[in-house]
NULUM-217445 format. One line per 3 residues: their letters; for each residue x, y, z of C-alpha. Coordinates in steps of 0.5 Angstrom, whole numbers, plus 500, padded with zeros to 3 digits. Layout:
REM NULUM-217445
a) X,Y,Z ~ ...
***
This chain:
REM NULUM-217445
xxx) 145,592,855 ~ 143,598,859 ~ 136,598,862
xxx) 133,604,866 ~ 127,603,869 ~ 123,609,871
xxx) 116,611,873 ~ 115,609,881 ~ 112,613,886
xxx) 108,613,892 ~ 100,612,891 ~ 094,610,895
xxx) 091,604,895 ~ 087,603,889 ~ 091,607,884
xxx) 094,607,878 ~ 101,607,876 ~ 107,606,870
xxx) 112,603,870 ~ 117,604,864 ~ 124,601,862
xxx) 129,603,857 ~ 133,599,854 ~ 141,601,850
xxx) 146,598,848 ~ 143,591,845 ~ 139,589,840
xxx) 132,589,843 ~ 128,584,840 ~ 134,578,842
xxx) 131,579,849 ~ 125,577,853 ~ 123,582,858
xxx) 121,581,865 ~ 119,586,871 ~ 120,583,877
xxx) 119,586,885 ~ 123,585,892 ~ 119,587,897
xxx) 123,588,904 ~ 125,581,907 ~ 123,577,901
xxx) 126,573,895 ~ 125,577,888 ~ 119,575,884
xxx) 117,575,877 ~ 112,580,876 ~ 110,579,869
xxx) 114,577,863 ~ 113,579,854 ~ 116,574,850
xxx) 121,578,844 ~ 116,578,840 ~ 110,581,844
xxx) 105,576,843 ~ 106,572,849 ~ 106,574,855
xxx) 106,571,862 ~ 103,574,868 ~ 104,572,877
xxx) 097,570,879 ~ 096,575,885 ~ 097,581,879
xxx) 093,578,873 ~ 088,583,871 ~ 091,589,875
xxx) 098,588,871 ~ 099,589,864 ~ 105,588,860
xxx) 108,592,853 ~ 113,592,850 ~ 115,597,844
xxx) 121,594,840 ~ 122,600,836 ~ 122,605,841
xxx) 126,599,846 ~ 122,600,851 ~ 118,597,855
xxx) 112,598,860 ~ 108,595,865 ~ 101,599,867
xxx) 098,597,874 ~ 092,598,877 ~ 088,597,882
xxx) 094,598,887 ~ 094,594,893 ~ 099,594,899
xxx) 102,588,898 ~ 105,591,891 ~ 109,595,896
xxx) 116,593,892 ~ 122,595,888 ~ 122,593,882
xxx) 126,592,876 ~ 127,591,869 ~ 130,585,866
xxx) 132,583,860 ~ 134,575,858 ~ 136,572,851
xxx) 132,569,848 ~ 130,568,840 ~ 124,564,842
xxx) 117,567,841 ~ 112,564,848 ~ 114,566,855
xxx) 111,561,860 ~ 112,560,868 ~ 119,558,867
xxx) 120,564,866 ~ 120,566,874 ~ 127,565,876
xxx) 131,571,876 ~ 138,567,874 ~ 136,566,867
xxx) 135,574,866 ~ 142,577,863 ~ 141,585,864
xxx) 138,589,870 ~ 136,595,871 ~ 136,599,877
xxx) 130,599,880 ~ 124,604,882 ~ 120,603,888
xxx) 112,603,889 ~ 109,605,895 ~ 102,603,896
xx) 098,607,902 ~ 093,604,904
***
């Protein structure tokens, strides 16, 4: 599976920005999907996770209710749309894609070893 991960930028605080992630190569709906972050000097965090079949999704409490995760699994896409953009969300992020044939995603979804594919990573500034 290849995932390219696209829609970074620079923004000020308190904006807007999408996140897109297209998958090629594999059956998407046989994945859970995850966006996780790096920001420099510290460990790779889980940002939001989507269970394959939409319905279960998993967030990382500091960006529950600014983050949404989506996915489009005839399109093999998925998003993550984040508002209210703070400083602290200064990161690369990227897409990752676990196999996966269950329907819930919980915290246990948080440790990036369990992921099987990886995109490239966009980078989002946020000014303040």
């Amino acid at each position: 599976v290849q995932l390219q991960a696209s829609g970074g930028g620079l923004v000020q605080a308190g904006g807007s920005l999408r996140l897109s992630c297209a998958a090629s190569g594999g059956t998407f709906s046989n994945y859970a999907m995850g966006w996780f972050r790096q920001a420099p000097g510290k460990e790779r965090e889980l940002v939001a996770a989507i269970s394959r079949s939409v319905y279960s999704t998993y967030y990382e409490d500091s960006v529950k209710g600014r983050f949404t995760i989506s996915r489009d699994n005839a399109r093999n896409t998925v998003g993550l749309q984040m508002n209210s953009l703070k400083p602290e969300d200064t990161a690369v992020y990227y897409c990752a894609a676990k196999t996966d044939l269950g329907y819930s995603v919980t915290q246990t979804y948080r440790s990036s070893i369990q992921y099987d594919y990886w995109g490239q990573g966009t980078l989002v500034t946020v000014s303040s």
